[in-house]
VOTOR-835185 format. One record per residue (C-alpha): residue number from 1; residue in three letters; x, y, z. Coordinates in steps of 0.1 Angstrom, whole numbers, plus 5000, padded with zeros to 4 digits. Example, Ala and Ser with C-alpha at 12.3 -4.5 7.8 and 13.67 -1.06 7.14 Angstrom:
{num->1 residuo->ALA X->5123 Y->4955 Z->5078}
{num->2 residuo->SER X->5137 Y->4989 Z->5071}
***
This chain:
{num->1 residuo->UNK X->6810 Y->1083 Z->6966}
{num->2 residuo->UNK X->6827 Y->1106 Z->6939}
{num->3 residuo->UNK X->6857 Y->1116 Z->6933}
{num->4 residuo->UNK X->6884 Y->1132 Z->6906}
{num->5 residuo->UNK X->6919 Y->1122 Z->6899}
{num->6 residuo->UNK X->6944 Y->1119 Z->6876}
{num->7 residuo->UNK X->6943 Y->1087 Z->6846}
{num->8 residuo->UNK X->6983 Y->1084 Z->6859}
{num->9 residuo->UNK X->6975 Y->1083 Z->6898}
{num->10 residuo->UNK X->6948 Y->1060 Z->6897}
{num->11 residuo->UNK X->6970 Y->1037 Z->6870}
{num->12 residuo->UNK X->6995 Y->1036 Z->6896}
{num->13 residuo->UNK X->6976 Y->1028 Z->6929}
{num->14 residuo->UNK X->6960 Y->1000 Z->6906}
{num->15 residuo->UNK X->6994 Y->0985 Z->6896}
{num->16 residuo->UNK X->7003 Y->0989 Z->6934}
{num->17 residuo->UNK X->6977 Y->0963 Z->6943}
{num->18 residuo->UNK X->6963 Y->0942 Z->6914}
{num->19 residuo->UNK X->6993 Y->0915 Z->6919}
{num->20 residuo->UNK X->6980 Y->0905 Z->6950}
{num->21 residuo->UNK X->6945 Y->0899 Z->6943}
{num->22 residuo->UNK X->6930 Y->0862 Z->6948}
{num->23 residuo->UNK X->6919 Y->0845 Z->6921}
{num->24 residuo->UNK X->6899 Y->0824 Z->6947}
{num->25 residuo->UNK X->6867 Y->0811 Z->6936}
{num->26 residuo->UNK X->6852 Y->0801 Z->6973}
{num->27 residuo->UNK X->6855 Y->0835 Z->6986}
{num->28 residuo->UNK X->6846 Y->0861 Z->6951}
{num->29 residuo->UNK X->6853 Y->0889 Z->6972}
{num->30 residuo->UNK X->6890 Y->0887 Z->6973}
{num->31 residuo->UNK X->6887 Y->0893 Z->6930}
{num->32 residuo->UNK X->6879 Y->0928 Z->6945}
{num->33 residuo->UNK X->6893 Y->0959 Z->6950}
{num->34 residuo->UNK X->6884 Y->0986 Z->6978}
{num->35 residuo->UNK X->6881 Y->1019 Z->6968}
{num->36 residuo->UNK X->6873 Y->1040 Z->6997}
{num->37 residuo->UNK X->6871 Y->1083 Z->6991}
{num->38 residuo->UNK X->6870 Y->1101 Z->7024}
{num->39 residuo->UNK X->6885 Y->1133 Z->7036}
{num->40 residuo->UNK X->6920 Y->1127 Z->7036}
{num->41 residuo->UNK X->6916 Y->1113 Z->7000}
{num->42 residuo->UNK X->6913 Y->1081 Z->6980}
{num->43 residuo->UNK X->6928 Y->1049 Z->6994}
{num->44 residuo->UNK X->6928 Y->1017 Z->6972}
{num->45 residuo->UNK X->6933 Y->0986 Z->6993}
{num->46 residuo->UNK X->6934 Y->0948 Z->6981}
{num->47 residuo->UNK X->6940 Y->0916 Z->6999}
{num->48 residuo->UNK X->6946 Y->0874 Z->6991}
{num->49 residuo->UNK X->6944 Y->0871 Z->7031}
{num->50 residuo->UNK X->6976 Y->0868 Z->7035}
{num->51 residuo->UNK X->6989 Y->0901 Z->7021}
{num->52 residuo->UNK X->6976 Y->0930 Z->7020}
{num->53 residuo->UNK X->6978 Y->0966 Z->6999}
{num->54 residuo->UNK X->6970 Y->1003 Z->7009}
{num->55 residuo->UNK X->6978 Y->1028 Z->6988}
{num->56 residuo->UNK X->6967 Y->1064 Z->6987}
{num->57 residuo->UNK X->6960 Y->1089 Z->6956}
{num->58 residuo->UNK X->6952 Y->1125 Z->6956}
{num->59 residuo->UNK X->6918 Y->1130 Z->6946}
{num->60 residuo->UNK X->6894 Y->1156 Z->6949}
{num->61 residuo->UNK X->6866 Y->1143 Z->6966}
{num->62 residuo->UNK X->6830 Y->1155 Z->6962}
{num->63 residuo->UNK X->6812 Y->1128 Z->6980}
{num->64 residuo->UNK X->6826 Y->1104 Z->7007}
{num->65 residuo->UNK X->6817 Y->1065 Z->7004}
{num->66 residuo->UNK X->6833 Y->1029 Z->6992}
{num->67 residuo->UNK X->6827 Y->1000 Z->6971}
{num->68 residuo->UNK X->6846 Y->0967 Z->6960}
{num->69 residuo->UNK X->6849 Y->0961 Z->6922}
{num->70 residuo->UNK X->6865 Y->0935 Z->6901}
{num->71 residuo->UNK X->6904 Y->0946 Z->6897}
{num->72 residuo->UNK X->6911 Y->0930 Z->6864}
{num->73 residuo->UNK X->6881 Y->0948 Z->6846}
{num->74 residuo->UNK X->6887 Y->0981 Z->6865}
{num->75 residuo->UNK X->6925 Y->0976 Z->6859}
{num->76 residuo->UNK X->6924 Y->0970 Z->6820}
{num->77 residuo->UNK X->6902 Y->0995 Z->6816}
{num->78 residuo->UNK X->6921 Y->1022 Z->6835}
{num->79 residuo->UNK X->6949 Y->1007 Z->6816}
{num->80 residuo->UNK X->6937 Y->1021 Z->6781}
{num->81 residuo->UNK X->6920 Y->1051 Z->6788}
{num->82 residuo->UNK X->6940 Y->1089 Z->6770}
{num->83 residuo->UNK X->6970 Y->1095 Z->6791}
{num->84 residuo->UNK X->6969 Y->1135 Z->6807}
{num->85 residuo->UNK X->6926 Y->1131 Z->6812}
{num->86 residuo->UNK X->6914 Y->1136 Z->6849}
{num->87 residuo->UNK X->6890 Y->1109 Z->6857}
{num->88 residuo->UNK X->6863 Y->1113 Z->6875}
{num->89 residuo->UNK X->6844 Y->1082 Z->6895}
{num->90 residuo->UNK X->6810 Y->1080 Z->6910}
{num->91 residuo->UNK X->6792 Y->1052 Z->6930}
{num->92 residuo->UNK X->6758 Y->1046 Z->6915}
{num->93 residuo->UNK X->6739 Y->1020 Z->6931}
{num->94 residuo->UNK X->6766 Y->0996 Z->6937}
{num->95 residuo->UNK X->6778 Y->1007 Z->6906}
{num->96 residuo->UNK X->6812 Y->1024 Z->6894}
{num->97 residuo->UNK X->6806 Y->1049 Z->6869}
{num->98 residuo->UNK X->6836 Y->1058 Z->6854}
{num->99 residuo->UNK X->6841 Y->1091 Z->6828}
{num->100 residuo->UNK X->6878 Y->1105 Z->6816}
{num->101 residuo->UNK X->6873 Y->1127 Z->6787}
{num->102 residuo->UNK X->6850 Y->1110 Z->6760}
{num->103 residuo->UNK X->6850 Y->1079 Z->6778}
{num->104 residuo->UNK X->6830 Y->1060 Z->6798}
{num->105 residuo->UNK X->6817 Y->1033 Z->6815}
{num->106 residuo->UNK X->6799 Y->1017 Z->6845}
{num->107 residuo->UNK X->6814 Y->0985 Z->6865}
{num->108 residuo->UNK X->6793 Y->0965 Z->6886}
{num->109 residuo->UNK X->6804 Y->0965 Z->6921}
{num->110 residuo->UNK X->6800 Y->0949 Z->6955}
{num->111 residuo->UNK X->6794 Y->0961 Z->6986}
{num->112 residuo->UNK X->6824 Y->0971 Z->7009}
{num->113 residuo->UNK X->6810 Y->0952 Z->7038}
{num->114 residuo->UNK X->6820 Y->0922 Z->7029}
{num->115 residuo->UNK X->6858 Y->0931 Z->7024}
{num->116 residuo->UNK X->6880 Y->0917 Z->7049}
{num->117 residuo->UNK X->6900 Y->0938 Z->7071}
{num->118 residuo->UNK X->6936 Y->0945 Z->7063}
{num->119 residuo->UNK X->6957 Y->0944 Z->7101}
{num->120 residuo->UNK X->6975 Y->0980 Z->7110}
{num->121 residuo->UNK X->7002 Y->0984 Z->7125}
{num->122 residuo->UNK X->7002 Y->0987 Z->7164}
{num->123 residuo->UNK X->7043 Y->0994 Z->7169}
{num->124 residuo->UNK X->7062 Y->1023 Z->7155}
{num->125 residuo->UNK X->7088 Y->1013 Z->7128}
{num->126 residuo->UNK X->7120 Y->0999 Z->7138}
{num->127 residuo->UNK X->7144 Y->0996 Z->7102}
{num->128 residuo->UNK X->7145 Y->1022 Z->7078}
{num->129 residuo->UNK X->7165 Y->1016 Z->7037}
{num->130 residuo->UNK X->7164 Y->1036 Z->7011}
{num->131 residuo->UNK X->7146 Y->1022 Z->6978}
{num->132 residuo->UNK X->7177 Y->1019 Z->6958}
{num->133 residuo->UNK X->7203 Y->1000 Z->6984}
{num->134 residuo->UNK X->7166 Y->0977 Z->6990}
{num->135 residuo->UNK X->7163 Y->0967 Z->6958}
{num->136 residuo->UNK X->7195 Y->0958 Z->6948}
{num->137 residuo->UNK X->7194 Y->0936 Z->6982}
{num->138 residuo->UNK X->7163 Y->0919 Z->6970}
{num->139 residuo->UNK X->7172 Y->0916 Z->6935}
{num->140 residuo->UNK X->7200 Y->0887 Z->6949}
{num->141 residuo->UNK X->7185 Y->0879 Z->6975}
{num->142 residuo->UNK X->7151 Y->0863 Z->6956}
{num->143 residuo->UNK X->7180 Y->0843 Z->6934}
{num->144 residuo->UNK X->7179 Y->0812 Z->6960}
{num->145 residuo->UNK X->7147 Y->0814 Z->6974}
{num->146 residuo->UNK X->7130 Y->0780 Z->6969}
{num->147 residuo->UNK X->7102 Y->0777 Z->6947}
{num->148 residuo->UNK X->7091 Y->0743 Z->6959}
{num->149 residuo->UNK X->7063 Y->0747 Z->6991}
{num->150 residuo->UNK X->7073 Y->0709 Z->7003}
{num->151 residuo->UNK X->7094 Y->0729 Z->7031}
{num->152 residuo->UNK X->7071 Y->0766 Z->7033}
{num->153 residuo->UNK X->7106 Y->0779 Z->7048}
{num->154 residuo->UNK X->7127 Y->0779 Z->7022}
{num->155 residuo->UNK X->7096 Y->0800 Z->7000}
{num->156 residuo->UNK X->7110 Y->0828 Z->7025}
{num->157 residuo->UNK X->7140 Y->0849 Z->7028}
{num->158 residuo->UNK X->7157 Y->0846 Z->7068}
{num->159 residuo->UNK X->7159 Y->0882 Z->7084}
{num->160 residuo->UNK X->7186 Y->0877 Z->7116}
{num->161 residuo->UNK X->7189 Y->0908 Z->7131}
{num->162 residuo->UNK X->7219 Y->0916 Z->7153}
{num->163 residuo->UNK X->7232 Y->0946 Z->7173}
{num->164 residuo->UNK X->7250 Y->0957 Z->7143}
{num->165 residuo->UNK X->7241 Y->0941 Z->7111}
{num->166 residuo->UNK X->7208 Y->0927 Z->7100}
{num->167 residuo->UNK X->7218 Y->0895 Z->7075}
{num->168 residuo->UNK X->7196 Y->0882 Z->7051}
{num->169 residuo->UNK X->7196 Y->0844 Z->7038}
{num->170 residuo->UNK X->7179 Y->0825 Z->7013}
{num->171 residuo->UNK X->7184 Y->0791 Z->7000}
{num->172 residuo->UNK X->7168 Y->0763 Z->6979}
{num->173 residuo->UNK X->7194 Y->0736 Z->6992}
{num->174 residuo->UNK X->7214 Y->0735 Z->6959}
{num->175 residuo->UNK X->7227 Y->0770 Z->6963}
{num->176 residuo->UNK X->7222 Y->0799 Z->6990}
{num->177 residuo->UNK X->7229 Y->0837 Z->6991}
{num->178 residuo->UNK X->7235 Y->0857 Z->7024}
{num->179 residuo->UNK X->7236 Y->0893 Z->7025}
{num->180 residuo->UNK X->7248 Y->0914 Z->7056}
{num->181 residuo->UNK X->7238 Y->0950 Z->7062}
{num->182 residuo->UNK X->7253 Y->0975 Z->7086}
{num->183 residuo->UNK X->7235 Y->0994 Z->7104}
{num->184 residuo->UNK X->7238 Y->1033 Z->7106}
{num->185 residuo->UNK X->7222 Y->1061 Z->7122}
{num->186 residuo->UNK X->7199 Y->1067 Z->7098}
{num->187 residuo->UNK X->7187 Y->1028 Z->7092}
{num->188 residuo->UNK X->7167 Y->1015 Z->7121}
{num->189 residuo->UNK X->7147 Y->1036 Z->7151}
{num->190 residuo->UNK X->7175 Y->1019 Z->7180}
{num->191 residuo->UNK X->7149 Y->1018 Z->7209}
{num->192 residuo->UNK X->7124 Y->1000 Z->7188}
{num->193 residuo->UNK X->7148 Y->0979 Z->7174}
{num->194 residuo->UNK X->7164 Y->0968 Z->7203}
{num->195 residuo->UNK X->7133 Y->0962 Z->7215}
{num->196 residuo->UNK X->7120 Y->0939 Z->7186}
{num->197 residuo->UNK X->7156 Y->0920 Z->7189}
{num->198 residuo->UNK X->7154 Y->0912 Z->7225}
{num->199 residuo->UNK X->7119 Y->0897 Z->7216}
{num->200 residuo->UNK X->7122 Y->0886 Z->7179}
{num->201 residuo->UNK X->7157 Y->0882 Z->7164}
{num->202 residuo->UNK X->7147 Y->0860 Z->7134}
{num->203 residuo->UNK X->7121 Y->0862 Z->7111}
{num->204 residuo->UNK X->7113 Y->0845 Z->7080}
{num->205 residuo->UNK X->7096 Y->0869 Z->7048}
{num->206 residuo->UNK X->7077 Y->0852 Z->7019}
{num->207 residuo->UNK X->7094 Y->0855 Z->6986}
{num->208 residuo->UNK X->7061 Y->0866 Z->6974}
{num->209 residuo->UNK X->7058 Y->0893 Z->6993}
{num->210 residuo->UNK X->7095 Y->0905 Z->6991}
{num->211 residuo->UNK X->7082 Y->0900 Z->6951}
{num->212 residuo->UNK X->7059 Y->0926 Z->6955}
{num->213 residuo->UNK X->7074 Y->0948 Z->6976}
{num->214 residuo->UNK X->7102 Y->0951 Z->6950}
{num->215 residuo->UNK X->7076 Y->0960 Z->6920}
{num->216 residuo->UNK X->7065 Y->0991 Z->6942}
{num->217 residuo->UNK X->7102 Y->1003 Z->6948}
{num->218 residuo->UNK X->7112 Y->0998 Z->6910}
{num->219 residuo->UNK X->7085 Y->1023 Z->6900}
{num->220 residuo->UNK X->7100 Y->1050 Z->6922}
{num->221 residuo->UNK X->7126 Y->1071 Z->6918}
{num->222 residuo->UNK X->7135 Y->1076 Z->6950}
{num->223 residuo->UNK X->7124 Y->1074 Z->6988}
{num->224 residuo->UNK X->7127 Y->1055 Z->7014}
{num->225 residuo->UNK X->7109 Y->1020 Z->7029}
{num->226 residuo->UNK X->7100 Y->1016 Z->7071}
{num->227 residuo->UNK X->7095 Y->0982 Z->7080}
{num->228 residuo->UNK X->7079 Y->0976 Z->7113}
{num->229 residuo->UNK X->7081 Y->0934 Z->7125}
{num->230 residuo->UNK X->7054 Y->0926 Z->7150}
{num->231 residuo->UNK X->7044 Y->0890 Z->7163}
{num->232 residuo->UNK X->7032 Y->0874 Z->7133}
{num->233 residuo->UNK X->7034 Y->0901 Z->7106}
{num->234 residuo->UNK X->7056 Y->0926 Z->7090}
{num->235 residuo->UNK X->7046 Y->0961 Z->7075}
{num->236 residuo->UNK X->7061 Y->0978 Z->7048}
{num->237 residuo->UNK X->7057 Y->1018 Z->7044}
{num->238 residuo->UNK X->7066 Y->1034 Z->7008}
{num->239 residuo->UNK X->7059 Y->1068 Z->7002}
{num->240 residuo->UNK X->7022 Y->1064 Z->7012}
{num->241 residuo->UNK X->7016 Y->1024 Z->6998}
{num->242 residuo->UNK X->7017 Y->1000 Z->7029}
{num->243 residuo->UNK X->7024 Y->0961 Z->7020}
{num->244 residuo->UNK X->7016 Y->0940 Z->7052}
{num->245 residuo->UNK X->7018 Y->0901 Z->7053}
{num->246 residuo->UNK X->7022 Y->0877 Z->7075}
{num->247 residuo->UNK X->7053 Y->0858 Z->7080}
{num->248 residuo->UNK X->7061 Y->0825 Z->7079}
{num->249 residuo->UNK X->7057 Y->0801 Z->7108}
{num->250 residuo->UNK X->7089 Y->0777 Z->7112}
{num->251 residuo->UNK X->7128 Y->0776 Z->7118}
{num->252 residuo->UNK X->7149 Y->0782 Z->7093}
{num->253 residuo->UNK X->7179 Y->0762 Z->7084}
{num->254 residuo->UNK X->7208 Y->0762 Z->7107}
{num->255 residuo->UNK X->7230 Y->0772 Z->7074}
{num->256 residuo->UNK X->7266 Y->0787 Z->7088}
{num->257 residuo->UNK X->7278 Y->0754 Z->7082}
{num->258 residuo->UNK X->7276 Y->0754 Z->7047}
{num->259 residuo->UNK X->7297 Y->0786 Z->7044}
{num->260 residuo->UNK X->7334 Y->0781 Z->7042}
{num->261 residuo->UNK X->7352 Y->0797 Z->7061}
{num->262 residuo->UNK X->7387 Y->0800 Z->7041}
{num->263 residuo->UNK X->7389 Y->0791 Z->7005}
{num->264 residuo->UNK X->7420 Y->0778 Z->6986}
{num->265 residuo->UNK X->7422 Y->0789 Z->6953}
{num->266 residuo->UNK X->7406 Y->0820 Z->6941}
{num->267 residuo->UNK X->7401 Y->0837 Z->6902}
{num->268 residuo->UNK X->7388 Y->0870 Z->6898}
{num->269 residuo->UNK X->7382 Y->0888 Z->6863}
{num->270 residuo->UNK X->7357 Y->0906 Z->6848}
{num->271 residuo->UNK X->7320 Y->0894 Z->6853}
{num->272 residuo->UNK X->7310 Y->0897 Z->6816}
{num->273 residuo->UNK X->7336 Y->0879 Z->6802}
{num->274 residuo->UNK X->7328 Y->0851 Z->6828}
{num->275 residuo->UNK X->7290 Y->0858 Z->6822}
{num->276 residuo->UNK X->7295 Y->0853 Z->6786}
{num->277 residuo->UNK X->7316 Y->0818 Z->6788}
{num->278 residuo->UNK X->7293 Y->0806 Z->6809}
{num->279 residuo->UNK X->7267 Y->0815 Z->6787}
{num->280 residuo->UNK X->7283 Y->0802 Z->6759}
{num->281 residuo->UNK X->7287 Y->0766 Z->6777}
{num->282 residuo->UNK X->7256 Y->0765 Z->6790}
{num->283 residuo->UNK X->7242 Y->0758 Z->6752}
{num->284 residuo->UNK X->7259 Y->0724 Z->6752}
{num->285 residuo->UNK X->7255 Y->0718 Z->6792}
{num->286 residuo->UNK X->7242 Y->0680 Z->6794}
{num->287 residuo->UNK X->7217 Y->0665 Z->6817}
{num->288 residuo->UNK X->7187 Y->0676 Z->6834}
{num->289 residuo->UNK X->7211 Y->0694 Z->6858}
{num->290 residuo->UNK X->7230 Y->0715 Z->6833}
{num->291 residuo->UNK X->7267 Y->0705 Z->6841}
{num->292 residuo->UNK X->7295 Y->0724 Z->6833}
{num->293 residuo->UNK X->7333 Y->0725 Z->6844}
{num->294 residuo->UNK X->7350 Y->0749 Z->6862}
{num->295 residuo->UNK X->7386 Y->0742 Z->6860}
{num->296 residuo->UNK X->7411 Y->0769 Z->6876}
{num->297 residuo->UNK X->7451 Y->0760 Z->6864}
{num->298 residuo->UNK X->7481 Y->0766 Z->6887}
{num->299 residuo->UNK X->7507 Y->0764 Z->6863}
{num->300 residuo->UNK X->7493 Y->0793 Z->6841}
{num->301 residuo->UNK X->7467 Y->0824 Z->6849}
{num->302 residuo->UNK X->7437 Y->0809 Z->6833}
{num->303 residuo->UNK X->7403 Y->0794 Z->6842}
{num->304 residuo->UNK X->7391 Y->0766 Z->6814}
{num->305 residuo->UNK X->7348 Y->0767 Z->6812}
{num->306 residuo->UNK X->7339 Y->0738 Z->6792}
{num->307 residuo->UNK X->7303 Y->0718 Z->6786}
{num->308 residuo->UNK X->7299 Y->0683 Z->6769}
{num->309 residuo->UNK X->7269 Y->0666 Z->6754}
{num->310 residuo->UNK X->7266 Y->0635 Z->6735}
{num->311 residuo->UNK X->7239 Y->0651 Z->6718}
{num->312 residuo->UNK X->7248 Y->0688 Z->6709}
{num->313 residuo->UNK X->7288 Y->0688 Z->6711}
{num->314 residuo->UNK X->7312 Y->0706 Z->6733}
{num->315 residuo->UNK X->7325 Y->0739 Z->6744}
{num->316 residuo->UNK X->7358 Y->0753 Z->6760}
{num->317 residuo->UNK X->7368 Y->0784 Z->6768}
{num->318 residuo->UNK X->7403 Y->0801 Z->6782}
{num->319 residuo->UNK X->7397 Y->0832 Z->6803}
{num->320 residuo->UNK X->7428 Y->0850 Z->6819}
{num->321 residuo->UNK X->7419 Y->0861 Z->6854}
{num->322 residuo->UNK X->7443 Y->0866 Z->6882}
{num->323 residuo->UNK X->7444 Y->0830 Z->6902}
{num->324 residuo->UNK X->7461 Y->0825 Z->6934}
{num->325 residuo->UNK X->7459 Y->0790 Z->6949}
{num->326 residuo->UNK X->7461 Y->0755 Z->6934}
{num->327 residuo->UNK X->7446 Y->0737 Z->6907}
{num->328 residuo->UNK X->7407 Y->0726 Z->6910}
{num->329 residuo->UNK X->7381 Y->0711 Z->6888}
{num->330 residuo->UNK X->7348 Y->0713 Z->6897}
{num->331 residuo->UNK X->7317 Y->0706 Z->6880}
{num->332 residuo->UNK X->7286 Y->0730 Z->6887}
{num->333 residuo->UNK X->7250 Y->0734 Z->6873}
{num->334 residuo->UNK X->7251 Y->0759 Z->6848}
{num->335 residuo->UNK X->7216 Y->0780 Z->6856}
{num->336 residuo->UNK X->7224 Y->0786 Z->6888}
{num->337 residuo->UNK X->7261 Y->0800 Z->6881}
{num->338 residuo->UNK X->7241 Y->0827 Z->6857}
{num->339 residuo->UNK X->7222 Y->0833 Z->6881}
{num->340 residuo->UNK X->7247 Y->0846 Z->6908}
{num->341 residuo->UNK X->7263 Y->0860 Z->6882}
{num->342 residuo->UNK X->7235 Y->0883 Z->6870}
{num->343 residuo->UNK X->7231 Y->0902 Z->6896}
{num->344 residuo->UNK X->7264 Y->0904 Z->6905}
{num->345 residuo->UNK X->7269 Y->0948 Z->6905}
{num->346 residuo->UNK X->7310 Y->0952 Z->6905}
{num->347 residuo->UNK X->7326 Y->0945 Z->6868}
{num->348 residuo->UNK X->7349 Y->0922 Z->6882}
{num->349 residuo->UNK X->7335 Y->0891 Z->6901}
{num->350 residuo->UNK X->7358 Y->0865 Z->6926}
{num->351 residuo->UNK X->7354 Y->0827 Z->6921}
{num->352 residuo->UNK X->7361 Y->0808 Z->6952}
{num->353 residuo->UNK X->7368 Y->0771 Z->6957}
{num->354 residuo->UNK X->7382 Y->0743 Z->6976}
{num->355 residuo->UNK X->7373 Y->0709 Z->6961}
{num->356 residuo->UNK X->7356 Y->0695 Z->6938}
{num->357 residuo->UNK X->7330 Y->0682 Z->6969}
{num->358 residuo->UNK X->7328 Y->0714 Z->6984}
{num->359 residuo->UNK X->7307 Y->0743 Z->6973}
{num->360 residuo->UNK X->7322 Y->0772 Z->6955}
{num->361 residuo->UNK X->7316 Y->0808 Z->6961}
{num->362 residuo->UNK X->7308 Y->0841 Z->6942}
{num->363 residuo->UNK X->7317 Y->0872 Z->6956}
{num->364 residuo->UNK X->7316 Y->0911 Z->6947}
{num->365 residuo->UNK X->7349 Y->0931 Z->6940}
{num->366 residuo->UNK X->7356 Y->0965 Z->6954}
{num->367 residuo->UNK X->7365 Y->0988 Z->6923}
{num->368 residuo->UNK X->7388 Y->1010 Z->6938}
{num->369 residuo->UNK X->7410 Y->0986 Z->6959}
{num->370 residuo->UNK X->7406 Y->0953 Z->6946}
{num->371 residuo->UNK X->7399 Y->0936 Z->6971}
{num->372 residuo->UNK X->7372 Y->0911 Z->6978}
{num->373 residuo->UNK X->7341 Y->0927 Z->6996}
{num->374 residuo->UNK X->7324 Y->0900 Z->7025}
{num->375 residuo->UNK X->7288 Y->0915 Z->7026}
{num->376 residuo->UNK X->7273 Y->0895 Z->6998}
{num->377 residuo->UNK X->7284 Y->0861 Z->6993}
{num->378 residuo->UNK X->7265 Y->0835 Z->6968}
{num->379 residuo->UNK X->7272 Y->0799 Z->6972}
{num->380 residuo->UNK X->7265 Y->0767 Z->6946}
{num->381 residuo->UNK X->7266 Y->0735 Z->6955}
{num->382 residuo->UNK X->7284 Y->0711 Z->6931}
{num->383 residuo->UNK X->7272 Y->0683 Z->6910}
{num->384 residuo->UNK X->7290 Y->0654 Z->6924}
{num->385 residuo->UNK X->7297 Y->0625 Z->6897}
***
């Protein structure tokens, strides 16, 4: 094997896959990375077994062959070579010999026969999103998603897909985001997505691979993702990097419940002045679970924030937001109100409630009209005294 590329290609396919990489101890193999040069170019591939890289760099390749080699030691050395050298790469012996510019060096490698095989696709795509609307999905949508593996499906994010929308859920039982997308035209392939509906309407994504997915799409500019669901897996396609990984066996929650349906009282303002209160009262929250209180007032157009600790002191602050509805008090967990609010993308951000028992809502503003947009809704439970 040898081959030339660019210091900047090969950086990139490496921060493509190096995430992903077992630190497994049983199975030393999985600390590897494939690179495999052939005709059609490089391909760099890495795998924990249950996800899996490809990703392909332009390369000029003089000599056709693969080996596996340590990812961290490859990866930090890439990592600190002159930016704007070519690189060149040779297999020597079940060794990596590595020279850009002055610099060299030789990693010890192991043989390619011994990597496991990452699954390919058998089915044609069936969605298609652009990066941008993706990641802004997945950058609420990761919010809720449970970090505790006592129930593996609430470590996953709930794809429903329906004849018009796809909806997205996640939740960690104290607080749960749903996210609907319409389709279009342009978004799915409708033969093969009718087809994988009819057969498999509801999937369930690990966080950790949504995780990864998203680090890929935040390095580009632009382009689009395919995703292709199949019985136990799900592949995702990015301008010539494939994630696959499998998907999580189980049900998830039966959550429409939780979602009110009508809400009585409602403030909107502007999402940084909220975000900063908030903020602000989160310093003296009390307790292990952060507690702060909502309070929305009927008789004037204000919403009171205020935190109290025997320890640090107390808070309040008057915001004047546009209320309709009657008075409520609730009391909430601070961290996960900053949360929703965080990646919240209008200026202006609607506060929904009920009762003090019931859980409030956070919901997106349109900024021409006003009015309250129903595709992204992010729900907190309250902290009942």
């Amino acid at each position: 094997m040898k081959f030339i590329c660019t210091q900047s290609n090969l950086k990139k396919a490496i921060f493509y896959t190096e995430r992903i990489v077992s630190r497994q101890t049983t199975l030393p193999i999985l600390n590897n990375i494939l690179i495999n040069a052939g005709k059609g170019g490089v391909k760099l591939s890495a795998t924990n077994l249950e996800m899996g890289v490809d990703t392909k760099i332009g390369a000029k390749v003089e000599k056709e062959g693969k080996i596996t080699v340590p990812v961290r030691l490859l990866s930090s050395f890439i990592n600190n070579l002159p930016a704007g050298e070519n690189t060149q790469l040779e297999l020597i012996n079940q060794s990596l010999k590595i020279k850009s510019g002055s610099v060299k060096a030789v990693i010890k490698g192991v043989s390619a026969d011994d990597f496991p095989l990452i699954p390919k696709k058998s089915e044609e795509y069936q969605i298609i999103l652009k990066n941008s609307q993706l990641k802004e999905i997945i950058d609420k949508i990761l919010v809720s998603v449970a970090i505790n593996e006592a129930r593996p499906e609430l470590t996953g994010i709930n794809f429903i897909l329906n004849e018009e929308e796809i909806i997205l859920a996640s939740t960690d039982s104290f607080r749960l985001t749903e996210i609907k997308i319409k389709l279009e035209k342009g978004n799915i392939q409708k033969e093969a997505y009718r087809s994988l509906k009819n057969k498999k309407s509801n999937v369930i994504i690990p966080a950790t691979t949504i995780t990864e997915l998203n680090r890929i799409i935040t390095s580009q500019e632009d382009g689009e993702v395919k995703i292709t669901i199949e019985e136990s897996q799900i592949f995702f396609e990015i301008n010539g990097t494939t994630i696959v990984s499998r998907l999580i066996n189980g049900k998830y929650p039966e959550y429409q419940h939780i979602l009110p349906q009508q809400f009585k009282s409602r403030a909107v303002g502007s999402r940084d002045l909220i975000l900063g209160s908030v903020k602000m009262a989160s310093i003296f929250a009390s307790g292990k679970t952060n507690e702060i209180i909502f309070k929305i007032s009927s008789d004037a157009p204000k919403m009171i924030i205020e935190a109290k600790s025997a320890e640090v002191g107390e808070n309040t602050s008057e915001l004047k937001l546009d209320i309709t509805g009657p008075a409520q008090e609730v009391v909430l967990n601070s961290r996960y109100i900053l949360d929703g609010l965080n990646v919240i993308n209008t200026s202006s951000v609607a506060i929904l409630m009920n009762n003090e028992a019931t859980p409030i809502a956070l919901k997106e503003i349109n900024e021409k009209n006003g009015e309250v947009l129903n595709n992204y809704i992010y729900i907190v439970m309250p902290i009942k005294n």
